[in-house]
Backbone bond lengths (Angstrom), bond angles and torsions (degrees), N, CA, C in turn:
res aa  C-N    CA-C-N  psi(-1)  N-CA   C-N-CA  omega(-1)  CA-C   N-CA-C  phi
1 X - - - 1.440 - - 1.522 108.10 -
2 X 1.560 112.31 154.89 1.496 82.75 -171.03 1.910 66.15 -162.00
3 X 1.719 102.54 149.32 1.381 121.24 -178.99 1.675 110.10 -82.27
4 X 1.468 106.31 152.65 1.410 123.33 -178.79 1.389 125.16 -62.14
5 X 1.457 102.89 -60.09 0.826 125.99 164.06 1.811 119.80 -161.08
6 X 1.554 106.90 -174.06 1.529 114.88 -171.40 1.151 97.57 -61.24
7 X 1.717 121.40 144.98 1.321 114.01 157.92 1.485 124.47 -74.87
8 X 1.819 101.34 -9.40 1.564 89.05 -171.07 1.300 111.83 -110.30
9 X 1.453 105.20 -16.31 1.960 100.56 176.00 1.298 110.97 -127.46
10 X 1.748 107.94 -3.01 1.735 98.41 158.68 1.482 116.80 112.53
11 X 1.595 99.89 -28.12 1.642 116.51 -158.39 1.495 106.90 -75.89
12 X 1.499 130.98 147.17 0.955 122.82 173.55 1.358 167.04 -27.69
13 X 1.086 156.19 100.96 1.714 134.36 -179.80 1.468 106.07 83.77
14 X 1.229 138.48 25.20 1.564 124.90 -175.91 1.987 103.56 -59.64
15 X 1.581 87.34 178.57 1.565 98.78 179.62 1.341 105.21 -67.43
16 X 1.625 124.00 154.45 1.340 115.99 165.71 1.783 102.08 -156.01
17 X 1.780 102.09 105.09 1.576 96.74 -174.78 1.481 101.31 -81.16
18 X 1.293 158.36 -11.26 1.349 159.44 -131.78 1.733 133.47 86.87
19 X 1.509 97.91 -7.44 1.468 122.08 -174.56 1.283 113.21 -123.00
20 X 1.566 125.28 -32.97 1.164 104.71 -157.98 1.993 82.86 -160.74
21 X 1.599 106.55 142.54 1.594 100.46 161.98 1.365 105.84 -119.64
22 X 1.593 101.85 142.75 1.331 127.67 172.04 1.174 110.39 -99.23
23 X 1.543 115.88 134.79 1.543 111.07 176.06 1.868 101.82 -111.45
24 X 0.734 133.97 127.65 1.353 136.28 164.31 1.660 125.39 -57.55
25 X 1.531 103.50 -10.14 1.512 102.34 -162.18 1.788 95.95 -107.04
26 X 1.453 113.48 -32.94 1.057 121.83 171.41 1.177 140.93 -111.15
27 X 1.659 112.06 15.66 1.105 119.73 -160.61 1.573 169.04 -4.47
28 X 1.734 75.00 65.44 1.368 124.11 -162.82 1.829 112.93 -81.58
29 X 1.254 110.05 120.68 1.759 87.85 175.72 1.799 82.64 -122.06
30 X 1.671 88.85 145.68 1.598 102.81 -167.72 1.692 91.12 -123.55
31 X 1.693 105.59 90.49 1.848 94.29 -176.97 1.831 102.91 -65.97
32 X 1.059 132.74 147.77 1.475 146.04 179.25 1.745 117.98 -119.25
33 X 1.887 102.56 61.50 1.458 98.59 -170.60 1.396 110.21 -88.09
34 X 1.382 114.21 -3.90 1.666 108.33 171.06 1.362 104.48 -85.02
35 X 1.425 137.24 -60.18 0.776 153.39 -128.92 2.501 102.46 -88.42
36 X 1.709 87.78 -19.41 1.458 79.32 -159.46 1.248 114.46 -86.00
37 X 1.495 137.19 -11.21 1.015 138.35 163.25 1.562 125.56 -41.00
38 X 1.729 107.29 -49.81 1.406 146.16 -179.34 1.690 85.04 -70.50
39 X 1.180 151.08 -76.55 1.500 145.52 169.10 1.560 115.39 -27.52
40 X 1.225 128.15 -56.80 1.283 120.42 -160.08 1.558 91.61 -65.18
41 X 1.970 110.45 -57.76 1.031 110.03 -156.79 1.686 114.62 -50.48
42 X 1.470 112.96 -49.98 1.328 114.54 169.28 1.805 126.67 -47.66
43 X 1.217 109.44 -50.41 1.679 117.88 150.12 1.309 118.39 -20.17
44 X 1.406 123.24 -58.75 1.352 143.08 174.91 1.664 109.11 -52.24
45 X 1.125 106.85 -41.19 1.137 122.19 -157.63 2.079 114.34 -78.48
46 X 1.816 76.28 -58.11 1.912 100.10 174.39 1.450 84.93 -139.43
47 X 1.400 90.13 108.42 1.500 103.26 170.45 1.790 110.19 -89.01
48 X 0.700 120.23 -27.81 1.564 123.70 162.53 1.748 113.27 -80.16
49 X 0.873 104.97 3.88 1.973 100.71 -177.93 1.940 94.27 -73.10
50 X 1.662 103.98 141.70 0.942 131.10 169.82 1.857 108.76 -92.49
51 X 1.072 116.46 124.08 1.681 131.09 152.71 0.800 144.95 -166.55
52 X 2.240 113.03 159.55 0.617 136.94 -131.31 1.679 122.76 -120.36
53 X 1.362 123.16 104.55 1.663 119.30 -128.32 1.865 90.30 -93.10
54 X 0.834 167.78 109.23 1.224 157.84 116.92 1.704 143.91 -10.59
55 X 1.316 98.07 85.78 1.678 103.32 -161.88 1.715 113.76 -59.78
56 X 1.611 107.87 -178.97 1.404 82.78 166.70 1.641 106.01 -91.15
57 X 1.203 138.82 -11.92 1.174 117.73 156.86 1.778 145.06 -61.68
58 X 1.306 95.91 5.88 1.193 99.95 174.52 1.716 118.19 -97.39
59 X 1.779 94.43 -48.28 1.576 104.05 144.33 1.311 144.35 -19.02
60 X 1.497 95.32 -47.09 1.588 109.05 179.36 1.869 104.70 -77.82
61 X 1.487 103.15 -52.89 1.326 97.56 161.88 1.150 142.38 -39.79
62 X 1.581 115.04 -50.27 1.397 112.35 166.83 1.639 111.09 -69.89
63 X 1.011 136.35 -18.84 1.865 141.09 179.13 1.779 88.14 -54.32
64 X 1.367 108.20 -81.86 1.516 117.14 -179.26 1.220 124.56 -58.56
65 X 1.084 116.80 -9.70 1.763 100.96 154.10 1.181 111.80 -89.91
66 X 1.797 136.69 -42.58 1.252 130.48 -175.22 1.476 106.96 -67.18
67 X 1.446 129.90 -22.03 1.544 126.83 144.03 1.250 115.05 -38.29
68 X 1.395 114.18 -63.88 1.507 109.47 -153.98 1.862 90.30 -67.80
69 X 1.044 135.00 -60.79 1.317 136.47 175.18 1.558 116.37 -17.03
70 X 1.338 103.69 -54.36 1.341 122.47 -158.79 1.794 92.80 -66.11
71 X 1.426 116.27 -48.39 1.094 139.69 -172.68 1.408 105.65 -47.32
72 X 1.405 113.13 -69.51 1.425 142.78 -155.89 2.330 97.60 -67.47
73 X 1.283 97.67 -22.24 1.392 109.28 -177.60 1.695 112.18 91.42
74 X 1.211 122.03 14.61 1.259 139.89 -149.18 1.609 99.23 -98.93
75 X 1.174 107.03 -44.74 1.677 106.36 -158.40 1.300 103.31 -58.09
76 X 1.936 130.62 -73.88 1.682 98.87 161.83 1.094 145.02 -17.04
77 X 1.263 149.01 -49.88 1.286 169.45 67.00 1.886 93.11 67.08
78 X 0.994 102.62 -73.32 1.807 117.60 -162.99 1.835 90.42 -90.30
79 X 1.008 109.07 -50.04 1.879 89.17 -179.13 1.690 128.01 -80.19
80 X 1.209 94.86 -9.09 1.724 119.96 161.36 1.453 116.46 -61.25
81 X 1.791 103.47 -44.10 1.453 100.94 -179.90 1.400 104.86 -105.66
82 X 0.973 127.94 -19.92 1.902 110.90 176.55 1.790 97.86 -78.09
83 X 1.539 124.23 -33.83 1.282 106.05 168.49 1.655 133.97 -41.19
84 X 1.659 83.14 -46.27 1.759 94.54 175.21 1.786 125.11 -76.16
85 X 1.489 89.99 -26.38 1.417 96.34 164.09 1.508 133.93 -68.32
86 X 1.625 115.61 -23.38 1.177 112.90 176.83 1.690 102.09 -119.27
87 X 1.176 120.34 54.06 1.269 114.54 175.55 1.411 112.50 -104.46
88 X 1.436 135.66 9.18 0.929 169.07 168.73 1.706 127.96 -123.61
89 X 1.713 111.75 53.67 1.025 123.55 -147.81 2.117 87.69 -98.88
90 X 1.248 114.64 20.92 1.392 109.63 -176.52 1.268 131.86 69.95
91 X 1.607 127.72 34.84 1.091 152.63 -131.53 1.268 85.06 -155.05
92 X 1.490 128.76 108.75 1.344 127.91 -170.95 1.191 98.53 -144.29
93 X 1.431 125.78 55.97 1.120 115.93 162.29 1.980 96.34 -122.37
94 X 1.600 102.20 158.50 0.842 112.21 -147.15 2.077 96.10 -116.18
């Protein structure tokens, strides 16, 4: 299993021994003691699965843009069409 990216600045491919990710670009170590149990086991599982950890700063980011959206009158607009776009997600059972 191997992480997406940094949780804290985002950037690509950091280190990830099963406990803790290192990013090299920001030299950030993000220990993951809740989270690693739920990792190995999944590891085990899809040992090739890629992921992608979500800080709370990124959170906050997405809050304030779907604000500003919401604001701007936009967000219908954009969930109107990705609704219609994935309503046909290849799932053909009836």
């Amino acid at each position: 299993m191997r992480i997406a990216s940094c949780p804290h600045c985002g950037k690509q491919e950091p280190a990830f021994d099963g406990k803790t990710v290192k990013c090299p670009w920001c030299r950030n170590v993000t220990p993951l003691p809740a989270a690693s149990a739920f990792l190995e086991k999944a590891s085990a599982l899809w040992p090739n699965a890629e992921v992608t950890l979500r800080s709370g700063r990124a959170a906050r980011a997405i809050k304030a843009h779907d604000e500003y959206l919401k604001k701007r009158g936009w967000y219908d607009i954009i969930t109107a069409t990705l609704d219609g776009n994935w309503a046909d997600d290849g799932d053909t059972e009836v």
